[in-house]
C-alpha positions in Angstrom: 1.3 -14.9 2.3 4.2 -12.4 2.2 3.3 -9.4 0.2 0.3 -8.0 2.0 -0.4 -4.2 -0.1 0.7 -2.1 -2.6 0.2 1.7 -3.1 2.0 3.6 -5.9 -0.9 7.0 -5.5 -1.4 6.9 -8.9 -5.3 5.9 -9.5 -6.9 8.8 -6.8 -6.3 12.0 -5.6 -6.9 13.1 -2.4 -7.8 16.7 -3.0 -10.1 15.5 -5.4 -14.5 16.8 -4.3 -16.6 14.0 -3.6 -20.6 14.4 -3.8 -20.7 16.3 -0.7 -17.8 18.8 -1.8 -15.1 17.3 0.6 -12.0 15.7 -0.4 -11.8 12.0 -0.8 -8.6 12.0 0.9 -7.8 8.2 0.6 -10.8 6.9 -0.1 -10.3 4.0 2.2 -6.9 3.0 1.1 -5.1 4.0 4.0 -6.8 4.3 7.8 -5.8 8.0 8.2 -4.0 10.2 5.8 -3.4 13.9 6.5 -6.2 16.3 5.5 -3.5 18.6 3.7 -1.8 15.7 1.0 -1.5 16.1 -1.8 -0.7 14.5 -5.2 2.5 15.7 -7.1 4.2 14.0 -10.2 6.1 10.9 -9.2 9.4 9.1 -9.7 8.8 8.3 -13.0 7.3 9.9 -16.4 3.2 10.3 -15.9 3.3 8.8 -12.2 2.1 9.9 -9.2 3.1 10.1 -5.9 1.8 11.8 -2.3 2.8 14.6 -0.6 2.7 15.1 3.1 3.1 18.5 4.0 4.3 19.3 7.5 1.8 20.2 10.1 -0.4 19.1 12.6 -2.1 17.1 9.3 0.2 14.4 10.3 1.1 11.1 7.7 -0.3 8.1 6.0 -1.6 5.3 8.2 -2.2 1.7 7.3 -3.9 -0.9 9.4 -3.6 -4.2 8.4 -6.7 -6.7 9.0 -4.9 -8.6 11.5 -1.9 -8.4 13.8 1.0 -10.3 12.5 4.2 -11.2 14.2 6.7 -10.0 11.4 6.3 -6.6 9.0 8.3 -5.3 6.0 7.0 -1.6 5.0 9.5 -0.1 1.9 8.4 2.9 0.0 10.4 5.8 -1.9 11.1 8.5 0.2 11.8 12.4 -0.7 12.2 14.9 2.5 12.3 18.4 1.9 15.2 20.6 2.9 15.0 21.1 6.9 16.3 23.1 9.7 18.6 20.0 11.6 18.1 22.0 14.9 14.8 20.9 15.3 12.5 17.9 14.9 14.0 15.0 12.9 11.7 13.7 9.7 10.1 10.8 10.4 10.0 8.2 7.1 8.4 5.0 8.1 7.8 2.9 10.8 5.3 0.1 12.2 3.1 -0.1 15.7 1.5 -2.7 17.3 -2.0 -3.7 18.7 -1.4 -1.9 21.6 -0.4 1.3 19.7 2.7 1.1 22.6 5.3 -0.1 20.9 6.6 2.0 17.7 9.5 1.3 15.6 10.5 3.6 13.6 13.3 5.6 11.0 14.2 9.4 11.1 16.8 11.0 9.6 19.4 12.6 12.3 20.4 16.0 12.4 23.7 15.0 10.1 21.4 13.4 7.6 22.4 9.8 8.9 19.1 7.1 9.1 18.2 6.7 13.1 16.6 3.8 14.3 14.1 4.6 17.2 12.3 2.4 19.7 9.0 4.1 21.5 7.2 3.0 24.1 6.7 4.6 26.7 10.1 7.0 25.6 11.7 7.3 22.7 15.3 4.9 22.7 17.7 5.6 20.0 19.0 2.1 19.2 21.0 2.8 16.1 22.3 5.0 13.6 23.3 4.3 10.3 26.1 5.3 8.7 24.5 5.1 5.2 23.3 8.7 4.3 20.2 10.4 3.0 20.3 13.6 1.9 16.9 16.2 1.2 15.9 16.6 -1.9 16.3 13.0 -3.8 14.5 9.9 -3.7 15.8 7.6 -1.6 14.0 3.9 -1.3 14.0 3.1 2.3 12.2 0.0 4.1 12.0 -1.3 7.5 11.8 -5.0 8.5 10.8 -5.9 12.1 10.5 -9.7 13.6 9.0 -9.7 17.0 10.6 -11.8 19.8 11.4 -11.2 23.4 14.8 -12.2 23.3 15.8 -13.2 19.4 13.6 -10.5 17.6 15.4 -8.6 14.7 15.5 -4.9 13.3 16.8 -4.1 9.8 16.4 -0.9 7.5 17.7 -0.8 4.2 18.3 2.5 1.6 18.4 2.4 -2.2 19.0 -1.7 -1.5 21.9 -1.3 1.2 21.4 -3.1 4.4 22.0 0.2 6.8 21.3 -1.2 10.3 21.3 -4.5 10.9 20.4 -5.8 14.9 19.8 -9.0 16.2 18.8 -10.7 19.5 16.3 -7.7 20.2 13.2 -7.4 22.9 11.0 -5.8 19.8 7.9 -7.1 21.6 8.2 -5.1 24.6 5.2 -6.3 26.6 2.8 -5.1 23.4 1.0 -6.7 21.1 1.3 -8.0 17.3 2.0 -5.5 14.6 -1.2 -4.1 13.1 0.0 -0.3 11.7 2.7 0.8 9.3 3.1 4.5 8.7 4.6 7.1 6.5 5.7 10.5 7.0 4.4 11.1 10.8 3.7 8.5 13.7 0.0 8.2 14.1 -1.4 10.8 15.9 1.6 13.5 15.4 2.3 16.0 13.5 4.5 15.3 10.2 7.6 17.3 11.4 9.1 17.9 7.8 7.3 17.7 4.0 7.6 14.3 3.2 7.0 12.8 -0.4 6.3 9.1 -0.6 5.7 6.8 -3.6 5.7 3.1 -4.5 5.0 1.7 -0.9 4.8 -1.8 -0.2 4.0 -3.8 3.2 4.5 -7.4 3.2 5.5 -10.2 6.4 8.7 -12.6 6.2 6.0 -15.8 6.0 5.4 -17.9 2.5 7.8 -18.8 0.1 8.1 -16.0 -2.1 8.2 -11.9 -1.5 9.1 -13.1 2.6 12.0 -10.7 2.9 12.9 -7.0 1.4 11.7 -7.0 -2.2 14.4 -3.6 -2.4 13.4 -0.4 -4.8 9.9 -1.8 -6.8 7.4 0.1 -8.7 3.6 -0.1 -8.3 2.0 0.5 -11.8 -1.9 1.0 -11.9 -3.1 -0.6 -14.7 -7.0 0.5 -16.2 -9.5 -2.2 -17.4 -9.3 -1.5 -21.6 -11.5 -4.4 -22.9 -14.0 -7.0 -21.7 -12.7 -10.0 -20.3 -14.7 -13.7 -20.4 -16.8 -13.2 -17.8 -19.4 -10.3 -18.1 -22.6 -11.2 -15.2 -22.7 -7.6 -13.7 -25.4 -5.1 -15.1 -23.8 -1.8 -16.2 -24.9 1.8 -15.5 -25.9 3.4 -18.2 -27.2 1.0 -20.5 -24.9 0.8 -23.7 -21.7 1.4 -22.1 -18.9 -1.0 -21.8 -18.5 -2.6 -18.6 -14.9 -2.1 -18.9 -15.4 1.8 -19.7 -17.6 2.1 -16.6 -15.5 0.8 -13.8 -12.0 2.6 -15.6 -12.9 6.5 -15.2 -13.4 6.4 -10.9 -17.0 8.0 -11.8 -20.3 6.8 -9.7 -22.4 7.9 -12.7 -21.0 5.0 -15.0 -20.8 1.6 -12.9 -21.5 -2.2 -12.7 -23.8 -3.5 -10.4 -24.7 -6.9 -9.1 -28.3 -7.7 -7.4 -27.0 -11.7 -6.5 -24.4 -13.2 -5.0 -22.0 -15.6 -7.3 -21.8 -12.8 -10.4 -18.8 -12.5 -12.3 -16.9 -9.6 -14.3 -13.8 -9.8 -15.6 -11.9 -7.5 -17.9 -8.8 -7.6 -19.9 -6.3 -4.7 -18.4 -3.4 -2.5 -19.7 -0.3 -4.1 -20.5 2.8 -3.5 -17.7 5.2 -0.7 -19.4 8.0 -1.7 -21.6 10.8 -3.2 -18.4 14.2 -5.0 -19.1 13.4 -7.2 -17.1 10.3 -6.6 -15.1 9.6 -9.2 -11.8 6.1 -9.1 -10.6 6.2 -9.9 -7.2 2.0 -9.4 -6.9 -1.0 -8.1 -8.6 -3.3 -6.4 -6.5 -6.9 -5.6 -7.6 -8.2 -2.8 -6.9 -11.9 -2.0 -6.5 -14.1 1.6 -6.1 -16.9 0.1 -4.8 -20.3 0.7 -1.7 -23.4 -1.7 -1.1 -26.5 0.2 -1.9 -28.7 -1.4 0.5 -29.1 -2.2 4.1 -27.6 -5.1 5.6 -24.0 -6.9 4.1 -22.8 -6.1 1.3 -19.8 -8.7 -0.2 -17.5 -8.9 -3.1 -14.5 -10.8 -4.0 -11.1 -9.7 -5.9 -11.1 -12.3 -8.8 -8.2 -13.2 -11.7 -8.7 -15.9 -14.6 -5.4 -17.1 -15.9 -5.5 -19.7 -18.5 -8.1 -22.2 -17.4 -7.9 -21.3 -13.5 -9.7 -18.8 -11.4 -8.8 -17.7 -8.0 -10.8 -15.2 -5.8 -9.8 -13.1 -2.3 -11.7 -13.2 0.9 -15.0 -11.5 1.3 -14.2 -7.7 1.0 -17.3 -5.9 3.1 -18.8 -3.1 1.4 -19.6 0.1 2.9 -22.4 2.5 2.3 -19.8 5.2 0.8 -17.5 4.5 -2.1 -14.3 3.3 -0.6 -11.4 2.0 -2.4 -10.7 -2.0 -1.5 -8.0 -4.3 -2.9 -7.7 -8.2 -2.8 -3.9 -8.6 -3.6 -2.9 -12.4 -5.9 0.9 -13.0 -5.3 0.8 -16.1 -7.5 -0.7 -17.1 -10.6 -3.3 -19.4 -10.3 -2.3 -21.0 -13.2 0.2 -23.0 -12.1 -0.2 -21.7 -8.2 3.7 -19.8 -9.3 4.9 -16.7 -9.5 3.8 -13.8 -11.9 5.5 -13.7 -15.3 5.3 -10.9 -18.0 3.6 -13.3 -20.1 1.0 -14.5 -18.0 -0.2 -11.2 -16.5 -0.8 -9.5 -20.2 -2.9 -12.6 -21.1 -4.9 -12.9 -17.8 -8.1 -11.1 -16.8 -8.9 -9.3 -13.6 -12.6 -8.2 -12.1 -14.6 -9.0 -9.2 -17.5 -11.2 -7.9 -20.6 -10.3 -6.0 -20.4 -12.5 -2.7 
């Protein structure tokens, strides 16, 4: 696959109480994000996106489940005004297995996009003349292909190619990339308020979505009906399944007591686009086991007479967000129209 996760920071927020009267932070959806974030309006009318504030809280982490050999991270960007004699903002970057090698984008002290290398220093290997001022959104990605000799670097902003460098050592004696991060390398402070929305990470493998997909939106979508498929018990009695799993509440739920149960629900429609591309759809559960020993579920999608489910997601003992992303349609096995994602279901299935 190419498109690996989406986040557009719309469904949770991380200053929201769980039962225990501490913030949910991410819920699961990132590895690490800083204790002080914070949701603020987003790009676009009734959106969301995060806010890192600066301070030792440091960014948003992401650990993918294995290491790959090529990343693409792009999200939307907003730094607040800064003092250019200090630390430069850090936007995004990825790191490998070894946590050794970092690659990452800053902006410099004249507001020009900088291209580090860390390992055991930091090596300043380009600057771009492309600019990106405080204040506005700017959509920024990074694209790193490891290879001792013929690895590339590439950053784009707002859908210019900014630096471009070829015949690169981006392995450096490390390992495959496993981390992309936002706002702070992992285990630093975030050196400058950073606001981030509509992040994607995705590889240069597959056919489709294998290189930058440029500025995209990630629109959470709410179950509104009940789809085909309805196997799961819902908590309380009398309430739609639908209604249960759409309000992020514990005391309305569905629940499965045997593997192989379906649920499927009809969603919300995408928002009125031109002409909208869907380069994924990824489901995205609130879910825990409630029992000792594994608990399993599956993202699942029905589109016209086909069905196609994710790997085994494990289950934890605390709700945790978890997502099973479908870049194609199963009907068909092709890309996502319009059309076809309004008229398909989504759900899940006890493993």
């Amino acid at each position: 696959m190419a498109l690996i996760f989406i986040d557009g920071f719309d469904h949770y927020d991380p200053q929201a109480l769980d039962p225990f009267g501490d913030p949910w932070l991410a819920r699961g959806k990132a590895a690490y994000l800083s204790p002080q974030a914070t949701r603020i309006p987003g790009r676009r009318p009734s959106s969301y996106a995060l806010r890192l504030p600066a301070g030792a809280g440091g960014g948003y982490v992401k650990n993918l489940e294995t290491g790959r050999t090529s990343l693409i991270v792009g999200a939307a960007l907003r730094v607040a005004p800064f003092e250019n004699t200090g630390e430069e903002p850090v936007l995004l970057g990825v790191r490998d297995t070894t946590a050794q090698v970092t690659h990452l984008v800053t902006i410099g002290n004249d507001g020009r996009l900088r291209l580090y290398r860390r390992g055991y220093w930091d090596q300043l290997i380009s600057t771009s003349v492309a600019t990106a001022a405080a204040r506005g959104w700017h959509y920024v990605e990074l694209q790193v292909v490891q290879g001792t000799a013929n690895g590339t670097v590439k950053v784009r902003a707002n859908g210019v190619l900014a630096i471009d460098l070829w015949s690169q050592d981006t392995v450096q004696n490390g390992g495959q990339l496993l981390t992309a991060f936002v706002g702070a390398v992992p285990g630093q402070a975030c050196p400058v308020t950073v606001d981030v929305d509509d992040l994607y990470i995705a590889d240069t493998l597959g056919t489709i979505n294998n290189t930058f997909l440029g500025d995209v939106r990630v629109d959470a979508l709410k179950p509104q009906a009940p789809g085909a498929l309805n196997q799961w018990t819902v908590e309380p009695l009398g309430l739609p399944a639908w209604a249960a799993v759409s309000d992020g509440d514990e005391a309305t739920a569905i629940r499965a007591a045997t593997a192989g149960l379906r649920q499927t629900f009809d969603v919300e429609a995408l928002p009125a686009m031109t002409t909208p591309a869907i380069h994924g759809v990824q489901v995205t559960l609130l879910a825990r086991k409630t029992d000792a020993g594994t608990g399993r579920v599956r993202g699942i999608v029905a589109s016209g007479a086909q069905t196609a489910v994710s790997a085994d997601i494990h289950l934890q003992e605390q709700l945790a967000w978890h997502t099973a992303l479908f870049e194609r349609n199963p009907n068909g096995n092709v890309p996502w129209t319009e059309g076809a994602f309004n008229a398909a279901e989504f759900g899940l299935e006890s493993a």
